[in-house]
C-alpha positions in Angstrom: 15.7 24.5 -136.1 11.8 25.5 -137.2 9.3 24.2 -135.3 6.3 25.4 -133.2 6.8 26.3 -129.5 3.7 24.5 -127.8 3.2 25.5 -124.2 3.4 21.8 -122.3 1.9 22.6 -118.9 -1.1 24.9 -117.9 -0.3 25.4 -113.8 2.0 23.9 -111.3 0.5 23.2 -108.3 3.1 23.1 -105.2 0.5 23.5 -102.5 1.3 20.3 -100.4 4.8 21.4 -100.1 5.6 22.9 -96.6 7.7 25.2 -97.5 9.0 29.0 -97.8 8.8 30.8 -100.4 10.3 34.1 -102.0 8.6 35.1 -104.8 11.1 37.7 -106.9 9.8 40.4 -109.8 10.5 40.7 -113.5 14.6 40.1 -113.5 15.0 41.7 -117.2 18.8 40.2 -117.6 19.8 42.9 -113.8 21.5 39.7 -112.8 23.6 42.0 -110.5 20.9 43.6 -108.7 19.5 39.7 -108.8 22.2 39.0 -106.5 22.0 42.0 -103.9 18.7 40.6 -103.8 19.3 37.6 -103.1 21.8 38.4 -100.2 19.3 40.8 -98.8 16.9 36.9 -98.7 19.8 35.5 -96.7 21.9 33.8 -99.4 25.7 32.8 -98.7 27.1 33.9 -101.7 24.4 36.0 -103.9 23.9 32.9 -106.0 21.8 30.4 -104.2 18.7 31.2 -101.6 18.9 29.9 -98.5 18.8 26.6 -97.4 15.3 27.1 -96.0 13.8 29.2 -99.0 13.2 28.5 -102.6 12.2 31.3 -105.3 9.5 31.3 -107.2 10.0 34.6 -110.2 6.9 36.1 -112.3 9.0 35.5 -115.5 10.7 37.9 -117.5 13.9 36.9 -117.1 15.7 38.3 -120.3 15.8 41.3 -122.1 16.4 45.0 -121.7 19.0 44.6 -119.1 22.5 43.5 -120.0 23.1 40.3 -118.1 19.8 37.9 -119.9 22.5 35.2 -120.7 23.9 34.9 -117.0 20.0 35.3 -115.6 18.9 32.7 -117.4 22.2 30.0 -117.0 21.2 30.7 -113.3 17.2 30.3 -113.5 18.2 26.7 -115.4 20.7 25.3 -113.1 18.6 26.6 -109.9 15.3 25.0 -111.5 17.4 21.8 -111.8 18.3 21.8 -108.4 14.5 22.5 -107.3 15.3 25.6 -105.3 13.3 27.9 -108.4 10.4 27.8 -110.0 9.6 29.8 -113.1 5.8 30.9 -114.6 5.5 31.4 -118.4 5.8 35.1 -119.7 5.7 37.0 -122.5 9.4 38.2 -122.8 10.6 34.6 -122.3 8.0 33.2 -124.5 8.9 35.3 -127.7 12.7 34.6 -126.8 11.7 30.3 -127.5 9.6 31.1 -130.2 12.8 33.4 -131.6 15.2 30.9 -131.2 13.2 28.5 -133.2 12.3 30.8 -135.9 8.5 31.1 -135.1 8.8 34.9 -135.3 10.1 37.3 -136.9 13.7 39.1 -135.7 13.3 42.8 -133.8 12.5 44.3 -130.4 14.0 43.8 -127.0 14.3 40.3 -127.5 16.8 40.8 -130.3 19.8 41.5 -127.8 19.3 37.8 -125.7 18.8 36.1 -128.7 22.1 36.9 -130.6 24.1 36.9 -127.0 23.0 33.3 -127.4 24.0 33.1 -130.1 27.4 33.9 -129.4 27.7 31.6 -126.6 30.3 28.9 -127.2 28.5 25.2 -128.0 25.7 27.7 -129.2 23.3 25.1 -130.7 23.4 23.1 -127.5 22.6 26.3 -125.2 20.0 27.7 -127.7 18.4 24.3 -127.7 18.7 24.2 -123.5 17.2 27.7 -123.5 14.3 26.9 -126.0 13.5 23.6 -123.8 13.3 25.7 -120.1 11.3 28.3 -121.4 8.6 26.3 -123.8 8.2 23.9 -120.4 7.0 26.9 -118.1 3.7 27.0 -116.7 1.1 29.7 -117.0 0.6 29.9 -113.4 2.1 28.2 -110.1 -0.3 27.6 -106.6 1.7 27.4 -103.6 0.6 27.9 -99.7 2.3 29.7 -97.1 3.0 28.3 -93.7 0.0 28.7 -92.4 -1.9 26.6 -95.4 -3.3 29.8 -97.2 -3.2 29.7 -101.3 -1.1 31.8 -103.1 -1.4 32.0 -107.1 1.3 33.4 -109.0 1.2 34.2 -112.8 3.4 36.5 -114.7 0.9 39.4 -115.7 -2.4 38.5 -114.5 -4.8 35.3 -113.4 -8.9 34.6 -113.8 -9.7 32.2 -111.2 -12.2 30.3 -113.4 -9.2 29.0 -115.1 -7.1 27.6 -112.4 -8.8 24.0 -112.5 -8.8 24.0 -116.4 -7.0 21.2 -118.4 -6.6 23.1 -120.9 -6.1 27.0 -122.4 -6.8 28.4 -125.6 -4.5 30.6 -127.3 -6.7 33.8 -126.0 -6.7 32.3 -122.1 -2.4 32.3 -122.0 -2.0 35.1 -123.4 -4.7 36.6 -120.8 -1.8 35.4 -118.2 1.0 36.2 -120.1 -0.1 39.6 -121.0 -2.7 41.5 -119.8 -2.1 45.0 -118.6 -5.2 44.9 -116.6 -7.3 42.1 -114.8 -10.2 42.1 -111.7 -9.2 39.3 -108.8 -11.9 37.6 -107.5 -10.3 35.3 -105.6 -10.6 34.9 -101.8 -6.8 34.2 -101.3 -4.0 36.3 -103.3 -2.5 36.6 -106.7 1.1 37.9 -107.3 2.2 39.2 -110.9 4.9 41.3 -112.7 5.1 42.4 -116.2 3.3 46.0 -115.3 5.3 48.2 -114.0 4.8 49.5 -110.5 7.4 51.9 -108.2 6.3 50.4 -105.1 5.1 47.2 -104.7 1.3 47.1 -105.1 -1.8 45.5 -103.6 -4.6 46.0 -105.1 -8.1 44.7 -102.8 -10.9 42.9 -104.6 -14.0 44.5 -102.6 -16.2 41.3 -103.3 -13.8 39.0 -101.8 -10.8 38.5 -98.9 -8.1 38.5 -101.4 -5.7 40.9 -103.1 -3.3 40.9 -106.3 -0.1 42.2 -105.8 2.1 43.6 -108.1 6.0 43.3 -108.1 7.7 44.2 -110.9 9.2 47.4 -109.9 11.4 48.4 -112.8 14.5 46.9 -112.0 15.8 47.4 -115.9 14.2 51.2 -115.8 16.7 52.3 -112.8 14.1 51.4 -109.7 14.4 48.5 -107.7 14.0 44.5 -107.6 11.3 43.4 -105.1 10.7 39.7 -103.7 7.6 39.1 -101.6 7.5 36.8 -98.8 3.9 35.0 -98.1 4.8 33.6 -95.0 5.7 37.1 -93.5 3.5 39.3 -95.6 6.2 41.5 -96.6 8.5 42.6 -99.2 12.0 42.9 -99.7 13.4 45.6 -102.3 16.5 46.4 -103.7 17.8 49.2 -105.4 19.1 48.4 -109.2 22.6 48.1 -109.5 24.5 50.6 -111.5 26.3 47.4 -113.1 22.9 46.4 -115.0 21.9 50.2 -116.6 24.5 49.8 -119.0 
């Protein structure tokens, strides 16, 4: 396979759903601390959310930790049963354009990618895998309970650019990959990608809303946060010894 990897939706807008929401950090293949999490959200058997929950996850599902094949068998047959929802980012983005040959071979991605390799029916998963990721959006609006808008991207989110049709090149990455980004919106914006050791909010002084930050080093040895709009609060977990192999 050798083909270009062409993002196929800017946003996903879920804000007419009523409906709860945890939304977890950058995974990075700790599918065992994934689970404790997932207990600690109420789940029967560290595999599925509760009934009355669905996740949404800031991306970066793969790499660094050891388990990016299991995390991301899970994040595909979870989407397909609508109970997650997944925003585009820049570790699962080089992983599709990897598996296609758009890049070349090296860096953290080069563990996942030869794991799926090694999967039985290979071609089949490595085409499943290309498919989920390349369909991800850049950013996902949802509203708590109470009808207030949430935005959540995987590293960072201009507000100008949540109505556009379209992104350039420049404008995903800008979501995919910034380090550093200035909120303006009134409501709040949740990210990963940098690294925090407690969650983080961060207050835009010209405005009512903040952007918090969630990806609290799970594959460094810290902890795997979810946030919960509809209570304004966080739920951590500490990484499990079984993912710092």
């Amino acid at each position: 396979m050798n083909h270009t990897i062409l993002p196929t939706k800017v946003g996903t807008d879920l804000r007419k759903k009523k409906q709860r929401y945890a939304i977890v950090g950058d995974i990075h293949g700790c599918f065992n601390t994934l689970q404790n999490l997932l207990l600690e959200l109420g789940s029967d058997d560290g595999y599925n959310p509760p009934n009355d929950l669905e996740l949404i996850s800031v991306g970066d599902l793969n790499d660094k930790g050891p388990h990016s094949i299991q995390t991301l068998k899970w994040a595909m047959a979870l989407t397909k049963s609508g109970k997650l929802h997944t925003v585009d980012s820049n570790h699962g983005r080089r992983l599709a354009r990897r598996l296609v040959g758009e890049c070349k071979p090296g860096g953290s991605v080069e563990k996942s990618y030869n794991k799926i390799l090694e999967e039985k029916d290979s071609d089949i998963f490595l085409n499943e895998v290309t498919s989920y990721l390349s369909s991800l959006p850049a950013y996902i609006k949802v509203s708590d309970l109470e009808g207030k808008q949430i935005v959540v991207a995987h590293a960072a989110a201009a507000e100008r650019l949540l109505n556009t049709k379209t992104l350039t090149q420049r404008e995903r990455n800008f979501f995919l990959g910034a380090d550093d980004f200035k909120w303006t919106g009134n409501h709040n914006v949740v990210t990963g990608h940098v690294t925090v050791k407690e969650p983080l909010r961060i207050k835009n002084n010209f405005s009512h809303g903040h952007s918090i930050r969630i990806d609290t080093g799970v594959n460094l040895g810290n902890m795997l946060t979810a946030y919960l709009p509809d209570e304004d609060r966080f739920i951590s977990v500490a990484a499990d010894a079984r993912d710092l192999l």
